[in-house]
C-alpha positions in Angstrom: 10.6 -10.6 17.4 7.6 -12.9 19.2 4.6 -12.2 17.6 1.2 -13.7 18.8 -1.7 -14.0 15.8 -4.9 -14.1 17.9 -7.7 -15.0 15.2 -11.4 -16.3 16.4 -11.5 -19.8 14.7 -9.6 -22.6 12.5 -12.3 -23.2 10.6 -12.4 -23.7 6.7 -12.7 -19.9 5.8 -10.3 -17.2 3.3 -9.0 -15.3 6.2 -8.1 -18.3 8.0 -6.1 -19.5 4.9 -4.7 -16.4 4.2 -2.7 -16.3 8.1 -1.7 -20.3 7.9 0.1 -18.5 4.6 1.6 -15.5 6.2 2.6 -17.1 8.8 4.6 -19.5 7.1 6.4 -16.9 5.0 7.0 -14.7 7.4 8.7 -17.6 9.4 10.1 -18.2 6.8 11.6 -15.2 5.6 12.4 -13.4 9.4 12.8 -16.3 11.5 10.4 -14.6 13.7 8.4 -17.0 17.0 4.7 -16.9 15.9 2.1 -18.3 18.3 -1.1 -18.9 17.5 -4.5 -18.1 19.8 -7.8 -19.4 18.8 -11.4 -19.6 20.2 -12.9 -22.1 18.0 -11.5 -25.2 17.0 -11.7 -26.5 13.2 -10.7 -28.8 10.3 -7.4 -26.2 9.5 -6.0 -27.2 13.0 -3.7 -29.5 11.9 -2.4 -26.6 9.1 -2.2 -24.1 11.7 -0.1 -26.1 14.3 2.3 -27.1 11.2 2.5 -23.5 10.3 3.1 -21.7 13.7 5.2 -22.6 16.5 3.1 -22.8 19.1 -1.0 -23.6 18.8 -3.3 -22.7 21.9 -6.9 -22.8 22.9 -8.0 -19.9 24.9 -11.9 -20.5 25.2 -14.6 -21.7 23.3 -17.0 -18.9 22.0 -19.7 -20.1 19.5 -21.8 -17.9 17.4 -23.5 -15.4 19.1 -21.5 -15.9 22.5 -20.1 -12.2 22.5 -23.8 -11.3 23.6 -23.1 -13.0 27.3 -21.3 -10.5 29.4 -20.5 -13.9 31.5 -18.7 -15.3 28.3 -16.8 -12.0 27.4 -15.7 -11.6 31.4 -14.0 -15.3 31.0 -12.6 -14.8 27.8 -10.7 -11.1 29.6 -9.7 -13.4 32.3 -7.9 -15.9 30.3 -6.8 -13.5 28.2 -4.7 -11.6 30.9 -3.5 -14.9 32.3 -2.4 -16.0 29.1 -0.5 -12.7 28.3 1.4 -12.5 31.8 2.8 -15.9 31.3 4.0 -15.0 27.7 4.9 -11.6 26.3 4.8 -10.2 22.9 6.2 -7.7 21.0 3.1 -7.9 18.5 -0.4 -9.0 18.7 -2.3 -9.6 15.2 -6.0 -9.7 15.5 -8.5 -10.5 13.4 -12.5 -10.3 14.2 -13.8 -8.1 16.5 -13.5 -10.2 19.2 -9.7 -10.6 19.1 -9.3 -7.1 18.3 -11.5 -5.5 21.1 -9.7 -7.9 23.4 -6.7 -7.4 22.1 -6.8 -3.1 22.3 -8.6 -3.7 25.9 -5.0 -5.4 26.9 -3.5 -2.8 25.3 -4.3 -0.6 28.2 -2.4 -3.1 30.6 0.4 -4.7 28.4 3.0 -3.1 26.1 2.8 -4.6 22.4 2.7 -3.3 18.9 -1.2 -3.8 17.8 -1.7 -5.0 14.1 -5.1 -6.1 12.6 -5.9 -7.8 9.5 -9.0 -7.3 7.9 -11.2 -10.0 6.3 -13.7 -8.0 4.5 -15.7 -4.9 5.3 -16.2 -3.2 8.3 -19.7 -2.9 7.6 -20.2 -6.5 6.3 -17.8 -8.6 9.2 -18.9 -6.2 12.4 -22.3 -4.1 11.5 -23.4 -4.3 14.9 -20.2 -2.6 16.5 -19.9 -0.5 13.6 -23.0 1.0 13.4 -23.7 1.1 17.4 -20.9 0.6 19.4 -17.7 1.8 17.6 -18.3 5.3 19.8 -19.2 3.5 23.1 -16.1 1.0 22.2 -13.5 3.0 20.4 -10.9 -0.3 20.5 -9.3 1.5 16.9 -7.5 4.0 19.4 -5.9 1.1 20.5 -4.4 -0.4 17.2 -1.6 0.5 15.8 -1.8 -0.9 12.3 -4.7 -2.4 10.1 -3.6 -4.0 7.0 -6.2 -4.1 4.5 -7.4 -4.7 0.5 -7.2 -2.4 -2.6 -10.6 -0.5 -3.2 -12.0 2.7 -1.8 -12.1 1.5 1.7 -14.4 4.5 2.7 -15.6 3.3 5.8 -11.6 1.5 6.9 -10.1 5.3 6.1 -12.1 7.3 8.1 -11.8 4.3 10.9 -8.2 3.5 10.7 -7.0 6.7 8.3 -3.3 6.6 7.8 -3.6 3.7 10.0 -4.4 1.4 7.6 -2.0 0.1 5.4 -3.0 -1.8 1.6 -1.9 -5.1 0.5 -2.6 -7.2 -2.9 -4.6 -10.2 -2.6 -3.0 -13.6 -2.7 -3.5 -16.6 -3.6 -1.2 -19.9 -2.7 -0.3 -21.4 -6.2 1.9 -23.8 -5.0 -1.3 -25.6 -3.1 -3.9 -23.9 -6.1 -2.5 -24.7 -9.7 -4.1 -26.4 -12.8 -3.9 -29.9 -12.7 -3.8 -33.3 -15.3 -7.5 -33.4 -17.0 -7.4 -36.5 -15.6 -7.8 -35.4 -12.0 -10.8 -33.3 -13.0 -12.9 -36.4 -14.9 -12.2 -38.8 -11.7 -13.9 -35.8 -9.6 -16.8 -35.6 -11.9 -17.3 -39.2 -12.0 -16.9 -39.7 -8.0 -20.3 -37.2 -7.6 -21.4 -38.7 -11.0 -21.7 -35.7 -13.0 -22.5 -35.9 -16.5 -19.8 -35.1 -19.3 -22.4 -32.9 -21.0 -23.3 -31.0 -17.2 -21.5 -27.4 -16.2 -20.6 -27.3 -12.7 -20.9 -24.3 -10.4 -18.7 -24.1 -7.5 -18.7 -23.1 -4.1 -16.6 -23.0 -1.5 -16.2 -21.3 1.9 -19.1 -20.8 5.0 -22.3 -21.6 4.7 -23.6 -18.5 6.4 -26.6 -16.0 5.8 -24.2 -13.0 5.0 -22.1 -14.8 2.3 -22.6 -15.3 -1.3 -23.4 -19.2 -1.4 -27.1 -17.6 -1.7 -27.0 -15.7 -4.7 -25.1 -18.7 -6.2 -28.3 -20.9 -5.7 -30.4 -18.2 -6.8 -27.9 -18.4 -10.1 -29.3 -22.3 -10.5 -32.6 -21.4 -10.0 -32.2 -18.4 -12.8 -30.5 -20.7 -15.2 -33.1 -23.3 -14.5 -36.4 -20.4 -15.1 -35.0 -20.3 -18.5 -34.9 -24.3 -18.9 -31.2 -24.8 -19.2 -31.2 -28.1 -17.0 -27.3 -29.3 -18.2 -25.9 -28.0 -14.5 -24.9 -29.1 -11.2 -24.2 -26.8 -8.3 -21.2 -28.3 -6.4 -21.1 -26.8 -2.6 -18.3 -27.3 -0.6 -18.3 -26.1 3.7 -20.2 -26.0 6.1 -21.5 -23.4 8.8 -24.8 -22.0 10.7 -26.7 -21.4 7.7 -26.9 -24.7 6.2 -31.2 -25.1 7.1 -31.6 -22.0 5.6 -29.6 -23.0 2.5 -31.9 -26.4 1.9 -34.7 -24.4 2.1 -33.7 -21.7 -0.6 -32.2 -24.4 -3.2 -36.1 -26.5 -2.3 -37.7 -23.2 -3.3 -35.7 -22.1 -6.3 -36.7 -25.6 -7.3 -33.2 -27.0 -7.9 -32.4 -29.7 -5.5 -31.4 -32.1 -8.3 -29.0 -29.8 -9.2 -27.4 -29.4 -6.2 -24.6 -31.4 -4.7 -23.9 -30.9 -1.0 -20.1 -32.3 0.1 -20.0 -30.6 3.6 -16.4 -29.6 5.4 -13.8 -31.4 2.8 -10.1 -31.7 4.2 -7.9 -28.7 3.2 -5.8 -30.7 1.2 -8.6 -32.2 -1.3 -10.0 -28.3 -1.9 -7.5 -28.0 -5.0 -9.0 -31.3 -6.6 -12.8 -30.6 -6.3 -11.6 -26.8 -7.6 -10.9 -28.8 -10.8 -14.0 -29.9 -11.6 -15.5 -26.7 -10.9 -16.2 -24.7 -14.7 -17.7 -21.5 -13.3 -17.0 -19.9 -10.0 -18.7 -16.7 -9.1 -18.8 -14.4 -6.0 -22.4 -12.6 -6.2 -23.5 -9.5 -3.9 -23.9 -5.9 -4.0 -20.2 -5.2 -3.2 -18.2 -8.1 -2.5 -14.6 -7.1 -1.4 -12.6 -10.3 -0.2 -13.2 -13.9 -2.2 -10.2 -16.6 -1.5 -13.0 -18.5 -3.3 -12.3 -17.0 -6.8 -8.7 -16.1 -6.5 -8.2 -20.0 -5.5 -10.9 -20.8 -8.4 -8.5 -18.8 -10.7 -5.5 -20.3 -10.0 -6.8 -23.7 -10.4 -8.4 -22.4 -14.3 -11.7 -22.1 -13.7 -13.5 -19.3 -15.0 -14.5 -16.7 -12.5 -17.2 -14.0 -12.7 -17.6 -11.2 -9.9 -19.7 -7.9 -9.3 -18.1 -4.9 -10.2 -19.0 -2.7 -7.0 -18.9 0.4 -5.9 -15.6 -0.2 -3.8 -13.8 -1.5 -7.1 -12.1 -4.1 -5.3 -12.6 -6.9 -7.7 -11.8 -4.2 -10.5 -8.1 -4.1 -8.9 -7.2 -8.1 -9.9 -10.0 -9.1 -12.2 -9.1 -7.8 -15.8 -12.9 -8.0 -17.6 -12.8 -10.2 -19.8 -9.3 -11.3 -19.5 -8.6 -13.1 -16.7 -12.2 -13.0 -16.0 -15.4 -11.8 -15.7 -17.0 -8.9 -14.3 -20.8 -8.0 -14.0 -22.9 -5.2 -12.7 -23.8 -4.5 -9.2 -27.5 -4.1 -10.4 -28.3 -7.0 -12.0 -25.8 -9.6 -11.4 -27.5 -12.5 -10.8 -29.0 -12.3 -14.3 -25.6 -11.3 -16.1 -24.1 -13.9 -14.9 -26.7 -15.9 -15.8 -26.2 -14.6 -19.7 -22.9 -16.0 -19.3 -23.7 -19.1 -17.9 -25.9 -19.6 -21.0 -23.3 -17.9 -23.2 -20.8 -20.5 -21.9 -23.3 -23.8 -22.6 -24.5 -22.7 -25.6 -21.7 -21.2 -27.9 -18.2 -22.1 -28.3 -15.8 -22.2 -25.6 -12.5 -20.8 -26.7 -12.7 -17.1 -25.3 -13.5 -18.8 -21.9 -10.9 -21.2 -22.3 -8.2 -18.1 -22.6 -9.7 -16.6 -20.1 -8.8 -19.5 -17.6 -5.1 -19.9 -18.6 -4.7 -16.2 -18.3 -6.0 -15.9 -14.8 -3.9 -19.3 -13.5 -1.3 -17.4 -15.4 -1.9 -13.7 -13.5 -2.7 -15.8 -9.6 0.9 -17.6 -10.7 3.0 -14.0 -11.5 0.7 -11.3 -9.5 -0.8 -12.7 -6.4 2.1 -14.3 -4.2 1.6 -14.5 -0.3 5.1 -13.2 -0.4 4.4 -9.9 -1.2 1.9 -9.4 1.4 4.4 -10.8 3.9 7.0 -8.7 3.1 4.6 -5.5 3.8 3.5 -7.0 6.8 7.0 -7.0 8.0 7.4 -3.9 7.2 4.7 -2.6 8.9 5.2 -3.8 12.1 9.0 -2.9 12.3 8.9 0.8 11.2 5.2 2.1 11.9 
């Protein structure tokens, strides 16, 4: 079987992660010729080439470029070109822009459609979702969407039996709990205090992700003059003006420590030095950020929202913690406090038992296995 995995960028990202892993094991356990087709260039390039067996640009579209007719006409173009001179017997998309120009080829080429979902509907494409989904019905066109655990309200009426569930994942044998010593030599490179709690962050640095509730969390801890934290932010992306801005206004700038894109490889490290990692919104339904947090034993705390899909891995109070969808940036806050103030221990347990659940419950595997499945039977 050739399959092509068409994704939008190779930037530093969970979904992004998530296919260098699938790939791998599914090469590894089929034997299967997986090429990979990218827009944007990134810092996972060199992971991406390792992992597929042949890596190719098709054009450059930045932020906002779907908006040019002129941009989406080239992008067709090259598209075409690039599927006469190499035929597949599946094409894996991944944002809208690779699956609406993968289910227009559809029309021309014969190929098994598959998409994999990175978060929402509502949250990754609320433009085409709320106004153009009708106009553009590219789900006709798709054979198979493989999604998350949760309600998935908006993905069933979408997709309906369409849409097949996998568990999440995390890669343990990159994401593990390492020697205490690795996690004082982080601290004492970005010269963080023994007595200081650090906050992590990791992923995008984009208006519609949760790096700004987590500064809103600093500037909560700080209203209530617990000063003994540093926020320790890790990526990069379009919303990095906007992010100074907020952290100048929730008054914690000296708090803050800003590392940019970090190579893939030194992620795991700076996860060690992390205490507390939480994912903060209304509803959040993906997070490699805390399922990589876990593995590497740091305590993680998400919202418990109305799609449940952090209720399906996160065992309250177990393997970690979960808060309300109401109020979270002040229960997490609590705990924050609860964690500074008062003794450690039931924290502590809570860390070996979620490197100990990511280790047993959340392989790559798994989801590679259904993946297979899914796009040999259905």
């Amino acid at each position: 079987m050739k399959i092509l995995w068409f994704i939008e960028n190779l930037s530093l990202g969970g979904q992004q992660t998530q296919s260098i892993n699938l790939i791998k094991r599914i090469r590894e356990a089929k034997k299967f010729e997986i090429d990979v087709l990218y827009f944007n260039d990134g810092p996972l390039h060199g992971q991406f080439k390792d992992a597929c067996s042949s890596l190719t640009h098709l054009t450059d579209l930045k932020k906002g470029g779907y908006k040019n007719p002129l941009n989406i006409i080239k992008a067709i173009r090259k598209y075409y070109k690039y599927l006469c001179k190499n035929k597949y017997d599946v094409v894996l998309s991944n944002g809208i822009i690779s699956f609406g120009l993968s289910s227009i080829m559809k029309l021309i080429f014969s190929f098994k459609h598959v998409r994999l979902l990175g978060g929402p509907l509502k949250d990754i494409e609320p433009t085409y979702e709320k106004y153009l989904h009708n106009i553009l019905p590219f789900h006709k066109n798709l054979d198979i969407a493989f999604g998350w655990p949760g309600k998935n309200v908006v993905e069933r009426k979408r997709y309906g039996k369409k849409l097949i569930l996998f568990n999440h994942a995390v890669d343990t044998k990159m994401f593990f709990i390492k020697d205490k010593e690795v996690k004082e030599n982080i601290r004492k490179k970005y010269l963080i205090k023994d007595y200081e709690i650090v906050i992590g962050w990791v992923g995008r640095i984009a208006s519609n992700m949760e790096i700004k509730n987590t500064i809103k969390l600093g500037g909560e801890l700080k209203k209530r003059n617990i000063c003994n934290f540093k926020i320790l932010i890790v990526g990069g992306g379009s919303w990095e003006d906007g992010m100074f801005d907020l952290i100048e206004r929730e008054g914690i700038k000296d708090h803050c420590i800003y590392l940019g894109w970090q190579p893939m490889e030194l992620i795991p490290n700076l996860f060690q030095a992390m205490d507390i990692v939480p994912l903060l919104d209304d509803d959040p339904v993906g997070g490699s950020i805390i399922r990589e947090a876990m593995a590497c034993g740091s305590l993680i705390v998400s919202v418990d929202g109305i799609s449940k899909a952090q209720s399906e891995w996160i065992i309250n109070n177990h393997n970690g913690l979960l808060v309300s969808d109401t109020n979270y940036i002040q229960e997490t806050a609590n705990i924050v406090e609860d964690y500074i103030l008062n003794e450690k221990s039931k924290y502590n347990l809570m860390c070996v038992n979620g490197a100990r659940y990511a280790k047993i419950e959340m392989s790559f595997i798994k989801q590679a296995e259904i993946i297979v499945k899914g796009m040999l039977n259905d």
